[in-house]
C-alpha positions, 0 to 999 in steps of 0.5 A: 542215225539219231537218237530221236530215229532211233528211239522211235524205232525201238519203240515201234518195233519193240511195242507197235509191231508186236502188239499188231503181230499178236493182235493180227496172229489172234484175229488170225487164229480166231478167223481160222476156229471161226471159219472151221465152226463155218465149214463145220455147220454148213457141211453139217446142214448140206449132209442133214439135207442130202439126207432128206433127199436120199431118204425120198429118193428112197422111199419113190424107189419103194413106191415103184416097187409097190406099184409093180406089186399093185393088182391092176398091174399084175393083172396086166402081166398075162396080156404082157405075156401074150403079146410076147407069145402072140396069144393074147388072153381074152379081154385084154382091152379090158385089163388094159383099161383097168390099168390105165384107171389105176395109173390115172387114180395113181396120178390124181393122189400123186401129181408130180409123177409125169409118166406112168408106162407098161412095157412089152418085151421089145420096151414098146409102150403098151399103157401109157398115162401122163397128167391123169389122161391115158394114151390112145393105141393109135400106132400099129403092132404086129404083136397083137395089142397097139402101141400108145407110143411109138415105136422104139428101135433098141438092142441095147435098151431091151437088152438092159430091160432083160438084164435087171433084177427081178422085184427092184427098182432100177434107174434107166434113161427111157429112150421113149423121153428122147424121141422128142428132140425138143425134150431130150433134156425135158427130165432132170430125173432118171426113170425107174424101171421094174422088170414084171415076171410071169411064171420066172419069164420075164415079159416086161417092165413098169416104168415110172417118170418122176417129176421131183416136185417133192426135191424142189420143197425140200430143197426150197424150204431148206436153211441157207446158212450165211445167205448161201445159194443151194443148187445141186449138179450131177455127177455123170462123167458117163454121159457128157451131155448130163455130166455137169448139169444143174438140176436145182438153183433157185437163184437161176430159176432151175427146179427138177420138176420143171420141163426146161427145153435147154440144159444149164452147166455148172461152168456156165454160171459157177465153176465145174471145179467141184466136179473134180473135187468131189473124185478126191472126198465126198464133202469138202470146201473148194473156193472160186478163183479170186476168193470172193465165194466159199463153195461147200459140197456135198455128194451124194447118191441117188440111184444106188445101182447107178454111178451116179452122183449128185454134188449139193453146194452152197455158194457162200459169197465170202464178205459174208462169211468174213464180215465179223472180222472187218471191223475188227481189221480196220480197228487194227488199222486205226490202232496202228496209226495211233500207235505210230503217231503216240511212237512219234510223240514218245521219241521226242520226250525221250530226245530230251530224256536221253540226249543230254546224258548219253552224250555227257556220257559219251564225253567220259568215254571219249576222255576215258580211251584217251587216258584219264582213267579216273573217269567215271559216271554220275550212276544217279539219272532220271532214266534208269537206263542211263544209269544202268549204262553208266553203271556198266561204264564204271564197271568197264573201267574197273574191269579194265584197271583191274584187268590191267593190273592182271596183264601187268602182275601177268607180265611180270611172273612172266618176265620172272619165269624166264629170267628163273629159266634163264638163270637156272640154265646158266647156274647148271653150267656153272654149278657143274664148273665149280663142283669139280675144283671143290671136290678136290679142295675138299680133298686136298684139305683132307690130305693136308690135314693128315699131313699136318699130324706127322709134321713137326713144328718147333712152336705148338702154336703153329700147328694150331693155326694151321689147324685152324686155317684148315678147318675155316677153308673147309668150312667154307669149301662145304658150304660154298658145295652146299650152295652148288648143290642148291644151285643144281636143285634149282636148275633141274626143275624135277617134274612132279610125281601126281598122286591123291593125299590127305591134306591136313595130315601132310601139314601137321607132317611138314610143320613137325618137321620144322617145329625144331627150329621154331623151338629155336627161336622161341616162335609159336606154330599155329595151323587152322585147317578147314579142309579135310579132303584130298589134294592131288600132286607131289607130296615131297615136292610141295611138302619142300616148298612148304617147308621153305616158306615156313623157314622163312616165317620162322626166320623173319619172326621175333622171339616169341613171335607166332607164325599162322599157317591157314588152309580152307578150301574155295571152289576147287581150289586150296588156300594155304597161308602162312602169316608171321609177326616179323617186320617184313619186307621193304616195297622195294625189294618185294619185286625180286624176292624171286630171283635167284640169290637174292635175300633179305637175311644176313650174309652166310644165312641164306642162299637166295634159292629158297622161294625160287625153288618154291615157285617153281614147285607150285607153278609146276602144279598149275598153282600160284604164289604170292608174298605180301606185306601185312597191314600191321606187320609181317608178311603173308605167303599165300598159296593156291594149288588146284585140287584135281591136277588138270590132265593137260598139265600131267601130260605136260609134265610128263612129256617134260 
């Protein structure tokens, strides 16, 4: 891929796409708190207005009531009773008369009520006014008074009416408004219904037809948030043919005051899914199908003892709602096209930037994993992260070279580790081998000398010589078993035995016992110790190899010379140095100072074994040991053992 693809990409993504996703995400979150503050104030004037509606619903309950009570009405009560008994009392016409003024007064104060109705005990019409004119009795009863309507044949209705609370107003559908098949659906309203009583004897009921003209104005003079369309439907799953049914929407013409020979359904013009949200929660939003239209709901009751509910909504288009946010959409639209033609101009300023020096830089790359390690990049650029990158060339190749030196100093004390075991195992067998013939030189120089007392020698300078001769081969049959014994020392490799001492007195112990031969030589002991804390390990063992590389320093320093011995610590390890003031060692021999019998002294001084012993001590304890030459003389052993001896290695040893 270019570069010129690959900066546009970075650019875009990295700048244009989230600046569009927090861009998008913010108009996405605003957009939810505003349609939240939508639902919230829409639903708030639905319930403000269901409110309204309950409280005239209410308060027509109450006037019904009142009407029962009213004294025309009661004064009727004795004919309702007669024509339940079949004795009518006397000037029955008369009270009917009265009654039907009161009804006909009633109507001229009141005009949206449609009929006003006393019934008998069988729910036949006795009194009967609608549009301030009564009815005539024009159909025949074999009860005494005459019916204004007629007759009705229902069990069930007359059961209902005998079955209702006293002194309430209780909702019913008059089965007097269906005798009409034109005006089966005429009324959107339930009629109410008050038992009359005489004497705790029911002898029948006021029954009131309202128009709900009174519904329309609240309705129409109702706030319509967000150019919302109000209409309300019945919820009447008892009654299927009323289930459903709009019974207010101003758009579609449709009033409860108005007689409508047909009936409208909400799934004709809308969608009858409230009707299946409002059996879930009683206020609510739902919306249409192809999210073109918010519907909020509200339910509420209009006859208390009836399960029966009406569902308020308002049918919200939603481009209304939203319209706030289009703008602000298609800015993001134009931001977007913007920001991808100023991505398309960037990337080919940065083509001009970047190409030269990363492919300059790829130069040096290429010619550095083919060998020339000198190679390194110019770290001045005119991008900073062209030379952050050539910085962290150069950091590779340094980190490279250094990590090459480790793998080669690795390698090394590796190759000097096997050739320390292999020697160790061939020096045990031969140590054994010749430590038996010394023993019985030994011996036999002994026997010889025990002899050479009894003997006699015409000359005394014989015996003398003899003597002498004898002392040499012992001489040299005791030091040849001492250089045995180093041998078998440095093959067994005694595994450590950890424990916690205090370090600065282990070292003022181990150089007092090395100040004698110091003395010896004239050479001063100085020790700089920064650490007073604990060391984990084999006091004896580290306090031997200590010893041997302070012997070495005695040995290698003039008269009168100084050997350092520093300690401090450095995270969780121990730095031991020991530096002397002699002429140190030729570079070509430092490579095998650790081998097994090699040694820079001079012949009978030495046998070779002393640092080799060392670094198998101090390897043994996870530590390291390193000799090195000093820039204005002399050498410096430096030591780095751990300060908590690591478990794995303990149990390592252990197993050993």
């Amino acid at each position: 891929m270019r570069i010129r693809t690959n900066i546009f990409i970075w650019v875009f993504f990295a700048t244009v796409v989230p600046l569009t996703g927090l861009m998008l995400g913010a108009t996405y979150y605003s957009q939810n708190a505003y349609q939240q503050a939508v639902s919230h104030d829409v639903l708030s004037s639905l319930e403000s207005i269901s409110r309204e509606l309950e409280r005239h619903l209410r308060d027509n309950q109450e006037l019904v009531q009142g009407m029962a009570r009213a004294p025309a009405v009661q004064g009727f009560v004795p004919v309702l009773a007669g024509q339940a008994s079949g004795r009518l009392p006397e000037h029955s016409a008369r009270l009917r008369a009265q009654v039907n003024r009161y009804f006909e007064g009633f109507q001229t104060i009141l005009p949206g009520t449609f009929y006003l109705r006393l019934l008998d005990v069988k729910g036949n019409s006795l009194v009967k006014v609608s549009h301030n004119n009564r009815s005539d009795p024009t159909y025949e009863s074999l009860s005494g008074l005459d019916y204004v309507e007629q007759e009705i044949a229902s069990e069930k209705f007359v059961t209902r009416l005998r079955e209702l609370a006293p002194d309430q107003a209780h909702a019913l559908d008059l089965p007097h408004n269906r005798l009409n098949e034109m005006l089966e659906f005429n009324f959107t309203l339930l009629d109410y219904v008050v038992p009359l009583y005489q004497d705790d004897q029911w002898v029948g009921a006021l029954a009131v037809t309202l128009g709900g003209r009174h519904l329309d104005r609240i309705l129409d003079n109702a706030s319509r948030l967000y150019q919302g369309e109000l209409f309300v439907v019945e919820n009447n799953p008892d009654k299927p043919r009323r289930h459903g049914r709009i019974l207010y929407d101003k758009s579609s013409d449709i009033r409860f005051a108005q007689i409508r020979a047909e009936t409208v359904f909400a799934g004709d013009k809308y969608d009858d899914q409230m009707l299946t949200e409002v059996v879930d929660s009683t206020r609510g939003l739902y919306r249409s199908e192809d999210e073109r239209f918010h519907n909020y709901y509200v339910e509420l009751t209009p006859y208390p003892d009836r399960l029966i509910s009406w569902v308020l909504t308002s049918h919200i288009d939603s481009s209304v709602i939203f319209s706030p946010y289009s703008v602000i959409l298609i800015g993001i639209g134009l931001f977007g096209i913007a920001a991808l033609i100023i991505t398309l101009l960037l990337s080919d300023i940065g083509v001009r930037k970047v190409a030269q020096p990363v492919c300059r830089l790829a130069g040096r790359i290429k010619a550095y994993a083919n060998g020339d390690h000198t190679q390194r990049a110019e770290e001045k650029q005119a991008i900073d992260e062209i030379g952050a990158l050539a910085q962290a060339f150069n950091y590779l190749a340094d980190t490279l070279d250094t990590a090459r030196e480790q793998r080669d100093r690795a390698e090394h004390m590796m190759l000097q580790s096997n050739k320390l075991a292999s020697i160790g195992q061939m020096a045990a067998g031969i140590g054994h081998e010749i430590n038996n013939p010394l023993n019985n030189v030994l011996s036999y120089t002994k026997l010889l000398q025990r002899t050479l007392q009894k003997v006699e020698y015409d000359e005394p300078q014989t015996r003398q010589r003899v003597q002498t001769d004898l002392d040499a081969l012992r001489d040299e049959a005791l030091r040849a078993s001492d250089i045995v014994r180093g041998i078998l020392n440095f093959a067994r490799q005694v595994p450590p035995q950890y424990s916690h001492f205090d370090v600065q007195p282990w070292l003022e112990n181990t150089l007092a016992l090395v100040r004698q031969a110091a003395r010896g030589r004239h050479v001063q002991l100085d020790l700089q110790c920064d650490f007073a804390g604990e060391l984990e390990g084999d006091r004896s063992q580290l306090q031997q190899a200590l010893i041997n590389l302070l012997l070495n320093a005695i040995q290698a320093s003039p008269p009168d010379g100084r050997v350092l011995i520093r300690c401090q610590r450095q995270a969780t390890r121990l730095i031991l140095t020991i530096r002397d003031e002699g002429e140190g060692i030729a570079p070509e021999k430092l490579d095998n100072i650790f081998d097994p019998f090699f040694s820079t002294k001079a012949e009978g001084e030495g046998s070779g074994l002393g640092l080799s012993i060392s670094l198998g001590i101090i390897e043994f304890h996870n530590g390291a040991l390193t000799i090195e030459n000093n820039p204005d003389g002399g050498v410096t052993a430096t030591v780095v053992l751990p300060l908590q001896a690591d478990s794995a290695n303990q149990e390592r040893v252990a197993n050993d």
